[in-house]
C-alpha positions as CSV (number, residue, x, y, z in Angstrom):
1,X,143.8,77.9,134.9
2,X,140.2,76.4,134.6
3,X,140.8,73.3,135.4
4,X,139.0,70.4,137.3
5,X,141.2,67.6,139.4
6,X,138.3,65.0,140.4
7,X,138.5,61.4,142.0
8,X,142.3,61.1,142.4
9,X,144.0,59.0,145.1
10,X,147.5,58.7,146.2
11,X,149.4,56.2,148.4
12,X,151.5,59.3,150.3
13,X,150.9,63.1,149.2
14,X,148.8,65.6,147.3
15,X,146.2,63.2,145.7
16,X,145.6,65.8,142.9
17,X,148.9,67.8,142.5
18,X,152.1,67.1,144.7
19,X,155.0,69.5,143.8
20,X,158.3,70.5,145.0
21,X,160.7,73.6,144.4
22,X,160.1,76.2,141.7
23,X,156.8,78.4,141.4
24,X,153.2,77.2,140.6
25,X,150.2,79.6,139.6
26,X,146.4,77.8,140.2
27,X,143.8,79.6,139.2
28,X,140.2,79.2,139.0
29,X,139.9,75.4,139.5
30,X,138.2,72.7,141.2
31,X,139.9,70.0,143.2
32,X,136.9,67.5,144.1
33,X,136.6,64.3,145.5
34,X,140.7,63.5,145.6
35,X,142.2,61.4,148.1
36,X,145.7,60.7,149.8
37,X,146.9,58.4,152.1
38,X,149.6,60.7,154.5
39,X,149.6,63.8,153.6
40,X,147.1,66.9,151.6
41,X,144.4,64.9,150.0
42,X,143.8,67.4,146.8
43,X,147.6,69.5,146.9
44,X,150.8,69.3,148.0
45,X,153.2,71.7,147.9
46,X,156.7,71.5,149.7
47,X,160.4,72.6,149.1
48,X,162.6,70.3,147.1
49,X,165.6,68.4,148.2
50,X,168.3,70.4,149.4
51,X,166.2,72.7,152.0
52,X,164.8,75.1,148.9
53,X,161.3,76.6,149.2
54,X,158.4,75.9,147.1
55,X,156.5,79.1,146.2
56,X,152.1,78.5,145.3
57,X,150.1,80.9,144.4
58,X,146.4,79.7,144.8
59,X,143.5,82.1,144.0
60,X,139.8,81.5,143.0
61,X,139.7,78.3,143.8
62,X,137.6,75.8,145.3
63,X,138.7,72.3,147.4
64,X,135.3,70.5,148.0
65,X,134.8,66.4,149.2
66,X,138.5,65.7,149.8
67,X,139.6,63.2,152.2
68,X,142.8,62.6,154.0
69,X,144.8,64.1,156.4
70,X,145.6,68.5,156.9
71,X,147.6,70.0,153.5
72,X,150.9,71.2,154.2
73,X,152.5,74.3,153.0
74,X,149.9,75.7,151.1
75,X,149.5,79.4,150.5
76,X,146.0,80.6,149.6
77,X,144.7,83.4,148.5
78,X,140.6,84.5,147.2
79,X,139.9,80.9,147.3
80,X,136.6,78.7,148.5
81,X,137.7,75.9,151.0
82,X,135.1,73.2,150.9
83,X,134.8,71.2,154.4
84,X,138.3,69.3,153.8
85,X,141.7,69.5,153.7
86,X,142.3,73.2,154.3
87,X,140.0,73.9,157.0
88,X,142.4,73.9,159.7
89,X,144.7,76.1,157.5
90,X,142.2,78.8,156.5
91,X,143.3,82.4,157.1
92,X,140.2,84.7,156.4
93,X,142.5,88.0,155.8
94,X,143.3,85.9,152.7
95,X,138.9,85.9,151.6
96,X,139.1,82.0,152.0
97,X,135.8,80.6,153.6
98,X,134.4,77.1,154.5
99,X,130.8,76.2,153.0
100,X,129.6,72.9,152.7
101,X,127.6,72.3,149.3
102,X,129.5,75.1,147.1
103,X,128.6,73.2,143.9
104,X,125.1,72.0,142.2
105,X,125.5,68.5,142.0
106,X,129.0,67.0,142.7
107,X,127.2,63.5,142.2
108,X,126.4,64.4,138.1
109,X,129.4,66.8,137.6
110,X,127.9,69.4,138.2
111,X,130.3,72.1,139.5
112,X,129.0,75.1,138.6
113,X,127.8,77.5,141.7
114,X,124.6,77.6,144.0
115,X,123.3,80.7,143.8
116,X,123.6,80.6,147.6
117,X,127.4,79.8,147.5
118,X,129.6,82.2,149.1
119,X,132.0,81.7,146.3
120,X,130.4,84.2,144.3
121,X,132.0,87.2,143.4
122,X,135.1,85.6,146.1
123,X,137.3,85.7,143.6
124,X,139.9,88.1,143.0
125,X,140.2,89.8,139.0
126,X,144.1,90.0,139.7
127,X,143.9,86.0,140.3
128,X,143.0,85.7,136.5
129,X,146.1,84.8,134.5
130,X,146.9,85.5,131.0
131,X,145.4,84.1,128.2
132,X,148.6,82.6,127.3
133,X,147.0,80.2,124.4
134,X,144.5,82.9,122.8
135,X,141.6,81.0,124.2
136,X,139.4,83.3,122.7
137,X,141.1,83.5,119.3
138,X,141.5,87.3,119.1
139,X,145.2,86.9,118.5
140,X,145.4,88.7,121.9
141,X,147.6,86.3,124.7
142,X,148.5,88.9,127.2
143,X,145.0,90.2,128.3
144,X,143.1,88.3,131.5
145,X,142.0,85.0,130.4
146,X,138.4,85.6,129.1
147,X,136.5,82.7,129.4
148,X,135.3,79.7,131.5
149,X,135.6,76.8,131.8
150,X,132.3,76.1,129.6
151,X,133.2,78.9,127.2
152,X,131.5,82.0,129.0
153,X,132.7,85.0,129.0
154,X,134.6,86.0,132.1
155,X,133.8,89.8,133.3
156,X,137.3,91.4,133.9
157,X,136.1,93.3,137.0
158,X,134.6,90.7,139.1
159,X,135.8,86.6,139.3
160,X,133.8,84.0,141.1
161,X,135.8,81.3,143.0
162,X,136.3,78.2,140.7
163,X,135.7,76.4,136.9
164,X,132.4,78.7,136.1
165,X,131.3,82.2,136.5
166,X,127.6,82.0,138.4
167,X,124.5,83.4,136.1
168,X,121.9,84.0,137.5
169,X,119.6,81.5,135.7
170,X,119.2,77.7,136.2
171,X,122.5,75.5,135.4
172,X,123.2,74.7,132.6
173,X,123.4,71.1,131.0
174,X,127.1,70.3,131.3
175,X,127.9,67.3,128.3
């Protein structure tokens, strides 16, 4: 949950995350500029040894600048597919969409929405996971996570795709 996977490269698979059997949760993250030599440049996601199956759950993401061959295996869901590795996977019962420049400035870091991205208001609330660590110190670690990436408040009834919720107002400053 809120979390950024930039400028990673592999030799074979899943140049940001490769995993096998079990069940993974994304949510609300970036995957930017990662790199794999065979197979999913930014995430791979197969079934283990043995034949089992490998459950993700992907929602209000974005995948943006990846190179390498098609992801494999990959269930998305609410999520903003960047002009990579998912195009050719894209189901758009699921809300995912391709757009080109989703982010500000990938070149400085900056991956916080245009206000022209379609990854506005893309996102799902129900993609929102639990505030399992009390982000927010409230002593409260079973309601929706309730803030970004920067430390904004996330509106429960609406979620933009990605790290940041858009505001309408210039970007800010990112340190």
């Amino acid at each position: 949950m809120n979390c950024e996977f930039r400028g990673n490269s592999v030799q074979y698979h899943g140049g940001a995350v490769s995993a096998s059997g079990g069940k993974t949760n994304i949510s609300h993250c970036a995957f930017v500029a990662n790199n794999a030599g065979s197979t999913s440049a930014a995430l791979y996601a197969g079934g283990a040894a043995g034949g089992s199956t490998y459950h993700l759950n992907l929602t209000n993401s974005i995948f943006a600048s990846n190179t390498g061959p098609n992801a494999l295996n990959i269930a998305v869901a609410s999520s903003l597919v960047s002009g990579n590795l998912l195009q050719q996977e894209v189901d758009g019962s699921a809300q995912c969409f391709v757009e080109r420049t989703p982010f500000v400035d990938v070149a400085t870091g900056n991956l916080q929405l245009r206000a022209t991205s379609r990854g506005i208001d893309l996102g799902t609330p129900a993609g929102i996971l639990h505030d399992l660590t009390d982000m927010d110190g409230d002593g409260d670690s079973d309601e929706p996570l309730p803030l970004t990436f920067d430390g904004h408040p996330r509106p429960p009834e609406s979620a933009d795709s990605g790290l940041f919720e858009f505001v309408n107002s210039p970007p800010t400053a990112l340190a």
